[in-house]
C-alpha positions as CSV (number, residue, x, y, z in Angstrom):
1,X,0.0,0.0,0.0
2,X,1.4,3.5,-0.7
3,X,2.0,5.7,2.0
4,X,1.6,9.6,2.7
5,X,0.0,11.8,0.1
6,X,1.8,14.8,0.9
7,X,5.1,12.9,0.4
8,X,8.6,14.5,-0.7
9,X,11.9,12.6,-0.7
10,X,14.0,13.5,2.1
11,X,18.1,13.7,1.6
12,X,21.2,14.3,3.4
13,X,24.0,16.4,2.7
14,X,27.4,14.4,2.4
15,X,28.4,16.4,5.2
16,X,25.7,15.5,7.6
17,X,26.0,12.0,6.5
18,X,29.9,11.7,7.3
19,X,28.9,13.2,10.5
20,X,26.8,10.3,11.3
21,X,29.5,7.7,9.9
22,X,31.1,9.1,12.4
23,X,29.1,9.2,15.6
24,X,28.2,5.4,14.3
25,X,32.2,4.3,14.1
26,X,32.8,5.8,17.3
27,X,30.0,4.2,19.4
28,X,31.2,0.8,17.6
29,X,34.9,1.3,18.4
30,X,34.1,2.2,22.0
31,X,31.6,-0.8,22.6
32,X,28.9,0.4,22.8
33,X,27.3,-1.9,20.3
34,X,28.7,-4.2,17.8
35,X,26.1,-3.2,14.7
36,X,23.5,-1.1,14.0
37,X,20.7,-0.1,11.6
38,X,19.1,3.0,10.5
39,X,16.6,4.4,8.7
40,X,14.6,7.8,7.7
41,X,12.0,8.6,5.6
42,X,9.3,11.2,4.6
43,X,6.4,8.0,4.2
44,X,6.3,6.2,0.7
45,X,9.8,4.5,1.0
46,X,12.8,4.6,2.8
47,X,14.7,7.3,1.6
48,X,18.0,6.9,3.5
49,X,18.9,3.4,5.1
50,X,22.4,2.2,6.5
51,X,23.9,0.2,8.6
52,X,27.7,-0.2,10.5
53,X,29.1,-2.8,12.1
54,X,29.0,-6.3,12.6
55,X,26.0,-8.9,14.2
56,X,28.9,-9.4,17.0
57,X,32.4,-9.3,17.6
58,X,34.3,-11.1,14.3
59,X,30.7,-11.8,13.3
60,X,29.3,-11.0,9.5
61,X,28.4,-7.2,8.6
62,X,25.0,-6.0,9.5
63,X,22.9,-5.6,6.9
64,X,19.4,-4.2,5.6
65,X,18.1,-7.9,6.5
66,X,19.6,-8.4,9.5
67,X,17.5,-9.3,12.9
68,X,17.6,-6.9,16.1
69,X,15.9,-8.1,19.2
70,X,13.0,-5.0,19.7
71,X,12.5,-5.6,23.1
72,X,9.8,-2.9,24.0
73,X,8.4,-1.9,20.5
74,X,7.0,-5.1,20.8
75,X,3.9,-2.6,22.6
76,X,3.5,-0.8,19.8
77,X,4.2,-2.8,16.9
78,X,2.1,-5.9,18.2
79,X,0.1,-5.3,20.9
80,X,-1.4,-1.9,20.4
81,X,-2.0,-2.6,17.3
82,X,-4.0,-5.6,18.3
83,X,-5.8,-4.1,20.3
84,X,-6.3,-1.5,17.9
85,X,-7.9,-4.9,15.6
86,X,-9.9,-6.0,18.2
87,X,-11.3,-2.8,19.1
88,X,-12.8,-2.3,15.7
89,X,-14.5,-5.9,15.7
90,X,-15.6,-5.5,19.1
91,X,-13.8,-8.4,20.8
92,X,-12.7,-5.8,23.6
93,X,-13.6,-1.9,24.7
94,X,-11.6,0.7,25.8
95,X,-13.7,0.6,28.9
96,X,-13.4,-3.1,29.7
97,X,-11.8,-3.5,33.2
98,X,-10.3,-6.6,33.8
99,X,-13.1,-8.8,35.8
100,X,-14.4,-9.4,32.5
101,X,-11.3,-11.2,31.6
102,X,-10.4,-12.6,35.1
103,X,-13.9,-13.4,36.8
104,X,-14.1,-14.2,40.3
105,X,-9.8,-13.6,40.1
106,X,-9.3,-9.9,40.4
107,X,-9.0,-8.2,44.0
108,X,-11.0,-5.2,44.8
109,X,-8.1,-3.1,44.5
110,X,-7.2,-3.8,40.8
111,X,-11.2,-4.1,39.7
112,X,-11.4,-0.8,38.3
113,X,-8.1,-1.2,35.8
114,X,-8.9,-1.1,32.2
115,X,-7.8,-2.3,28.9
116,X,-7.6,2.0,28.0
117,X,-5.3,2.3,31.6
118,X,-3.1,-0.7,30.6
119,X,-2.7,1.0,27.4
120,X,-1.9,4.5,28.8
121,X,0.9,3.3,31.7
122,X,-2.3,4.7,34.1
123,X,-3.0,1.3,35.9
124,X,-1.3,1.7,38.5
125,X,1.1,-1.5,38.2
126,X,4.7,-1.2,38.8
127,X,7.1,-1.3,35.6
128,X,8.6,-4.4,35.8
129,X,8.7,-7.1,38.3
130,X,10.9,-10.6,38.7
131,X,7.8,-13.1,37.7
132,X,10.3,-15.8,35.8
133,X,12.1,-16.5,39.1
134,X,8.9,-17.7,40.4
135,X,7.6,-19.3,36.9
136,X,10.7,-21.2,36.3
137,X,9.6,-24.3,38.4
138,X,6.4,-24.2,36.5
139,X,4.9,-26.2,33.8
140,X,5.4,-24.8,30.6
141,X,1.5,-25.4,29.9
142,X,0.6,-24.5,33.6
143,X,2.9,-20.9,33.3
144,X,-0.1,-18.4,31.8
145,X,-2.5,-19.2,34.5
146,X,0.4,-18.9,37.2
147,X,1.3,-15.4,35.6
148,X,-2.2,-14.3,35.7
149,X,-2.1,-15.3,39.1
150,X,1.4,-13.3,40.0
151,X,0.2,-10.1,38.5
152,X,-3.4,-10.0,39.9
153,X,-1.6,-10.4,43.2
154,X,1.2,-7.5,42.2
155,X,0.8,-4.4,44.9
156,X,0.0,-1.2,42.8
157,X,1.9,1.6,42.9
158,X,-0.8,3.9,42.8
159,X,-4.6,3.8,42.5
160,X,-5.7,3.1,39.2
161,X,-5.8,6.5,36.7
162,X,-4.0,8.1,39.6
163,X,-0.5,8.2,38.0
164,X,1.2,7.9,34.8
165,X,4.0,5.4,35.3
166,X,5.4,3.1,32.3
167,X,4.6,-0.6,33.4
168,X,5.7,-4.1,31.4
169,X,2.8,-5.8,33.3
170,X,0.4,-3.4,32.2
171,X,1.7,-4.9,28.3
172,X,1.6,-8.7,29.4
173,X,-1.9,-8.6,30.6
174,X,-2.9,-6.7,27.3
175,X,-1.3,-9.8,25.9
176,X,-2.7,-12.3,27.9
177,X,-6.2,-10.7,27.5
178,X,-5.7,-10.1,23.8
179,X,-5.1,-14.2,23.1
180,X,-8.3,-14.9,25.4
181,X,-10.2,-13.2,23.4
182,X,-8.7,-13.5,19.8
183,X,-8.1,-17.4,20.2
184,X,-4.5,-17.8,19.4
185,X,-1.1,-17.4,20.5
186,X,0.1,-13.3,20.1
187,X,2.9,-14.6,17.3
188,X,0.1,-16.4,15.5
189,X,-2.3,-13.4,16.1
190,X,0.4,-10.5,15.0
191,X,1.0,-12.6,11.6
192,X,-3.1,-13.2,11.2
193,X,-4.1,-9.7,11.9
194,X,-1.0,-7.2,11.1
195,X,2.0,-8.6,9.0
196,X,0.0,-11.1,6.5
197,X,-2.6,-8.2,5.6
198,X,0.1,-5.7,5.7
199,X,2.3,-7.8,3.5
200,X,5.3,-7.3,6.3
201,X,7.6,-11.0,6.5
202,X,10.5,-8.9,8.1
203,X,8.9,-9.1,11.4
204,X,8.4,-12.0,13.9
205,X,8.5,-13.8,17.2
206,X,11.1,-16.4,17.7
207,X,9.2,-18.8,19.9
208,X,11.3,-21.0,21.8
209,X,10.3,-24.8,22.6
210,X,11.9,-26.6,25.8
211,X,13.8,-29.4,24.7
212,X,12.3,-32.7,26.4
213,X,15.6,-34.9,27.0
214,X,16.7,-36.2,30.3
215,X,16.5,-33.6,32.7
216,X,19.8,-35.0,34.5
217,X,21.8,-35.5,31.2
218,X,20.5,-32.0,29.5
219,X,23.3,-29.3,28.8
220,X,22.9,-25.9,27.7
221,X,25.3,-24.4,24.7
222,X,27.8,-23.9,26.8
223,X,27.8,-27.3,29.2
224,X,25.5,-25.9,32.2
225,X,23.3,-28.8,33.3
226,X,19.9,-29.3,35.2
227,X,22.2,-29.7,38.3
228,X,24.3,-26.5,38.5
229,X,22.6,-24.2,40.6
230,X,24.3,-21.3,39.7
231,X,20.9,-19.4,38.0
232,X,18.9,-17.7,39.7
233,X,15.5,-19.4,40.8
234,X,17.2,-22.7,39.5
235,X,16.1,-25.7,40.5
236,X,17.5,-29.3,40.9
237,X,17.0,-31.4,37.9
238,X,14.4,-28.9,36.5
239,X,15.0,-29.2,33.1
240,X,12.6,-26.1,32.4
241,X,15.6,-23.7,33.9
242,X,18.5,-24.7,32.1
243,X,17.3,-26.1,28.5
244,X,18.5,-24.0,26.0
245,X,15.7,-23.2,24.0
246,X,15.4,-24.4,20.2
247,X,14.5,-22.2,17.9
248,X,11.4,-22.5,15.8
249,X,11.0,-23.2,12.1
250,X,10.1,-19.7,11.5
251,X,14.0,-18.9,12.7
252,X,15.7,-19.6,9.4
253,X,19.1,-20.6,9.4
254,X,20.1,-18.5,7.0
255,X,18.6,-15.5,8.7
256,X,21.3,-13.3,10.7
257,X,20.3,-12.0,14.2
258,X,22.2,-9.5,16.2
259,X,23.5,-10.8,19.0
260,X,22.6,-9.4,22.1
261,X,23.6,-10.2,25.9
262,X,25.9,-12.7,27.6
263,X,23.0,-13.7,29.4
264,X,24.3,-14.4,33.1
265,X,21.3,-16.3,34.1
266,X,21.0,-18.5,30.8
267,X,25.2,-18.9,30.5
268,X,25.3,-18.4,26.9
269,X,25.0,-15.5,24.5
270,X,21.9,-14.5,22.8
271,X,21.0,-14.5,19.3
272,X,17.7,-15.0,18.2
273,X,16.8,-15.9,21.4
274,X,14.2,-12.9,23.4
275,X,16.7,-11.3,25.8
276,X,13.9,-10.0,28.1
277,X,13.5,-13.5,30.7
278,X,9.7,-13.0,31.4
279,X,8.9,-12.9,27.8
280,X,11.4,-16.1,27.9
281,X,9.7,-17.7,30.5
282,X,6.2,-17.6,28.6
283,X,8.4,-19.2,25.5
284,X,9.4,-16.4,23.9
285,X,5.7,-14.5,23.2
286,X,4.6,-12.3,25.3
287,X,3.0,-8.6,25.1
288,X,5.6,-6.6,26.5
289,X,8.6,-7.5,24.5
290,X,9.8,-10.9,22.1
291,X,9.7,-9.1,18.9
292,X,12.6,-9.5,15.9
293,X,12.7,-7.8,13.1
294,X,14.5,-5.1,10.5
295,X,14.1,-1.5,10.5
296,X,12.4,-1.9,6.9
297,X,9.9,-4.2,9.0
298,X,8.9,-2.1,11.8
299,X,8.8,1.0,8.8
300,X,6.2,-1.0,7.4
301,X,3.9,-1.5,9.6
302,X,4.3,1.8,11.0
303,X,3.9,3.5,8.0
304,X,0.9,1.4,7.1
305,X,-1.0,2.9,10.5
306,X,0.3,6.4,9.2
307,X,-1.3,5.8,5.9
308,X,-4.5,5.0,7.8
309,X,-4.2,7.8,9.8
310,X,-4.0,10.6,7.5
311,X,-7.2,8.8,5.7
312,X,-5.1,8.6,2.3
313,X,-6.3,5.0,1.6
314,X,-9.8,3.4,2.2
315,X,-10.2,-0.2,3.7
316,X,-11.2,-2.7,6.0
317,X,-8.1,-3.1,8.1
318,X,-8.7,-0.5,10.4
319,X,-10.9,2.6,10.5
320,X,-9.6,5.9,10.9
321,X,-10.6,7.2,13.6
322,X,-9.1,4.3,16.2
323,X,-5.3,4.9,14.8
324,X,-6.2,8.6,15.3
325,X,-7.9,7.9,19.0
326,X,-4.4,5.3,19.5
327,X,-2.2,8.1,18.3
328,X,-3.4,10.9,20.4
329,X,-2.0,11.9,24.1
330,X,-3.7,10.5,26.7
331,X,-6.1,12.3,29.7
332,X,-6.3,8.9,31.1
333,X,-4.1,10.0,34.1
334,X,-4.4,12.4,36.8
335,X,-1.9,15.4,35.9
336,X,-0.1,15.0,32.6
337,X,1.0,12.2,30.6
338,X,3.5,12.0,27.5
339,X,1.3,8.5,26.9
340,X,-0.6,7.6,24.1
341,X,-2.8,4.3,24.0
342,X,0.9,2.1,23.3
343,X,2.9,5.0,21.9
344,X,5.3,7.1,23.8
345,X,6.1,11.0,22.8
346,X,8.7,13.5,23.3
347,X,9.5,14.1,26.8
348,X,7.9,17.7,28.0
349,X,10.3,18.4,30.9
350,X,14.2,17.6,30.5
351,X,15.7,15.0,29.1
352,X,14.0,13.3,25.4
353,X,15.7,10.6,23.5
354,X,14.5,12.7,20.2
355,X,16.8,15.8,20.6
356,X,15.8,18.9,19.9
357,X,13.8,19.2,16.8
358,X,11.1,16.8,16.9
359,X,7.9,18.3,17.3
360,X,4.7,17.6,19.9
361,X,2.8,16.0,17.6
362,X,5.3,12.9,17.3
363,X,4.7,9.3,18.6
364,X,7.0,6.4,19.1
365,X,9.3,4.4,21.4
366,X,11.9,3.1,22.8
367,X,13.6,-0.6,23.1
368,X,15.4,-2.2,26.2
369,X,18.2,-3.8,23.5
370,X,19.2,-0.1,22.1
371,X,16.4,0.5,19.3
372,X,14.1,3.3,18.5
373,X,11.2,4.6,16.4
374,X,10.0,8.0,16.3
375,X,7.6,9.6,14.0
376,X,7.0,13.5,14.1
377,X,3.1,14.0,12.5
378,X,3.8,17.4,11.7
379,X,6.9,17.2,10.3
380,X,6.7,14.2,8.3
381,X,10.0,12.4,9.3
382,X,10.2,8.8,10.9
383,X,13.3,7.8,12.0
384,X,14.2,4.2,13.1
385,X,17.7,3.5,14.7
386,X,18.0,-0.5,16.0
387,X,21.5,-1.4,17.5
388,X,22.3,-4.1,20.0
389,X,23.6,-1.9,23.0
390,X,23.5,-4.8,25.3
391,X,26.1,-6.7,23.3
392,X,27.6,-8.4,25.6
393,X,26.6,-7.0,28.4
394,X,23.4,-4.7,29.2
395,X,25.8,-2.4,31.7
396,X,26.2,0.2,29.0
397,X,24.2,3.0,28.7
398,X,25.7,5.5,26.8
399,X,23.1,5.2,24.0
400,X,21.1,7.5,26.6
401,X,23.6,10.2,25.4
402,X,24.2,9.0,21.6
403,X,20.6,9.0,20.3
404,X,19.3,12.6,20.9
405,X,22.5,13.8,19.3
406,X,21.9,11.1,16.2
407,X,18.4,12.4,16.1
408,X,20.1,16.3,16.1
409,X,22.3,15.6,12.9
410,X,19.4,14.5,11.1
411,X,16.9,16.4,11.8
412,X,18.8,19.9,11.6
413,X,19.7,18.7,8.3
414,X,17.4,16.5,6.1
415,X,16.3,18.7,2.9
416,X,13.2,17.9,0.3
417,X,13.7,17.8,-3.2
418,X,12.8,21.1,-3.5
419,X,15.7,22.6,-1.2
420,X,13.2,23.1,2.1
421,X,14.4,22.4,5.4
422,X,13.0,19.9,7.7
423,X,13.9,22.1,10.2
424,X,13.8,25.6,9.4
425,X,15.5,28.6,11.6
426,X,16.6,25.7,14.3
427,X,13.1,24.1,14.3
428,X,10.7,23.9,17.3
429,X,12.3,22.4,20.1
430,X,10.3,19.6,22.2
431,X,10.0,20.9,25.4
């Protein structure tokens, strides 16, 4: 489908671009990622895409097709946009609160959350909480119903719509809730409902199956058994905590994914294996994060909802006016929020990881493993970055300081094909 009526190609100037060459040399040479991937463009197509570096250290270049683990945009390339889909057939409302999901389960104090609060970061939840420790000794088939459990019995930060606070666990209930009602597991659902209509094969879970040898004989990649205890919330001859998991036959061989951490609690490295361990624990697929994909993937499917948006194409995927409503700053919290339902936005007050020159009207968000999307609205610019930051260790977080200054470059200097500025007279800052 095309994208964005009021298109125009966007360039670089050779001098901008050697600037980013080098900003992306230097974060490779100092460690703080092995590869990354970028791209920018004004809607149709991707008008500038690139990429540095290698998959890992003496691995093979990164490329256009390469994998990045992407961690949190899993919200808002899957599950908001699921919920978006089930909205429109009316498998869910907005106004649902979650003893319709969970009846007879939900204590009084949590009765009151909704799917819209879950979406906004205003339910109250706390942002992220240890449940694989406790779901490692689980069944695999048992683990859902245990989670459900875990979270309804979570203590709230705050009273729900009392305070907008970012929450995981308000993403893996939407998840959860969303394959009640839809009837299928969220990879098979996010292939049925987004990438297969949207024509998008650059985007996927990598589900992860137990392998079902011996417990006692069982070794991991790098010759951890079911007997060392060194994990945490490791069990004796649990075969669940220390089995490596085997990659599906959606993971192609020949497909390259970008390594991400030494993973202290598995013992191995990471690739093509969900770095985030409570999307592990639930096998890989999970609402809040498990996610690969490229940077033309997730441009795709976000530029498909833009299209939508700005009503330049008529069909039945999704109406109108429920992107718009997804897209639009929240209310849903007491005070103000920089939420949208799934979508984050430029930070009002101090620090943003957008820079300077994106405007207010811009939605996106940010990923655990080092990647980004942001899309200013107004100005008609989307910029994806996806690097592995956490290569080989998550420790590092200088990309706190490297992607507002990324975002500077290119925004203070893409031009149209008619010579205007993105950014004219220094642009509008985002306060």
């Amino acid at each position: 489908m095309n994208v964005c009526s009021k298109y125009s190609k966007l360039q670089l100037p050779a001098d901008a671009k050697l600037r980013l060459w080098t900003e992306f040399e230097e974060a490779i040479t100092s460690g703080l990622f092995s590869g990354a991937s970028l791209l920018i463009s004004g809607g149709v197509e991707p008008d500038l895409e690139d990429t540095w570096g290698t998959v890992e250290s003496g691995g093979v270049p990164v490329s256009p097709s390469t994998c990045f683990d992407l961690a949190s945009l899993t919200k808002p390339l899957v599950t908001a946009p699921l919920c978006m889909v089930a909205v429109s057939r009316s498998l869910i409302s907005l106004e649902d609160t979650l003893p319709r999901f969970f009846p007879g389960l939900v204590p009084k104090d949590k009765e009151g959350i909704s799917i819209r609060n879950l979406l906004s970061h205003s339910s109250g939840f706390p942002a992220y909480e240890r449940f694989y420790q406790g779901l490692i000794g689980v069944p695999a088939q048992d683990r859902q119903s245990a989670l459900v459990s875990m979270i309804l019995k979570t203590p709230l930060d705050a009273a729900p719509g009392k305070k907008a606070q970012y929450s995981d666990i308000g993403f893996i209930l939407l998840g959860l809730i969303l394959e009640r009602r839809m009837g299928a597991g969220l990879d098979r659902l996010a292939r049925d409902f987004l990438f297969d209509p949207l024509g998008i094969d650059d985007l996927h879970y990598c589900r992860l199956d137990a392998r079902t040898s011996d417990p006692g004989q069982m070794r991991d990649d790098n010759g951890w058994t079911a007997d060392d205890q060194d994990a945490p919330g490791r069990r004796r001859g649990d075969a669940q905590s220390v089995a490596p998991a085997s990659q599906s036959p959606r993971v192609l061989a020949s497909v390259a994914y970008a390594a991400t951490e030494l993973c202290p609690w598995r013992k191995r490295l990471l690739r093509g294996e969900v770095d985030d361990k409570n999307a592990w624990i639930l096998n890989g697929v999970a609402g809040h994060a498990g996610l690969f994909g490229t940077a033309s993937g997730v441009f795709k499917l976000i530029s498909s909802l833009w299209n939508i948006y700005e009503g330049n194409v008529s069909n039945r995927f999704l109406p109108r006016e429920i992107v718009r409503l997804f897209w639009t700053r929240t209310e849903d919290a007491e005070g103000s929020s920089e939420w949208c339902m799934g979508y984050d936005t430029p930070s009002r007050n101090g620090y943003t990881s957008t820079g300077r020159y994106f405007s207010d009207d811009t939605i996106g968000h940010l990923g655990f493993t080092g990647v980004s999307f942001w899309l200013d609205l107004d100005k008609r610019v989307m910029v994806i970055l996806l690097t592995n930051r956490v290569y080989p260790t998550r420790q590092n977080n200088a990309i706190r300081l490297l992607r507002p200054v990324l975002h500077d470059i290119i925004m203070e200097n893409l031009v149209m094909e008619d010579g205007g500025k993105i950014t004219e007279n220094g642009g509008k800052k985002a306060e």
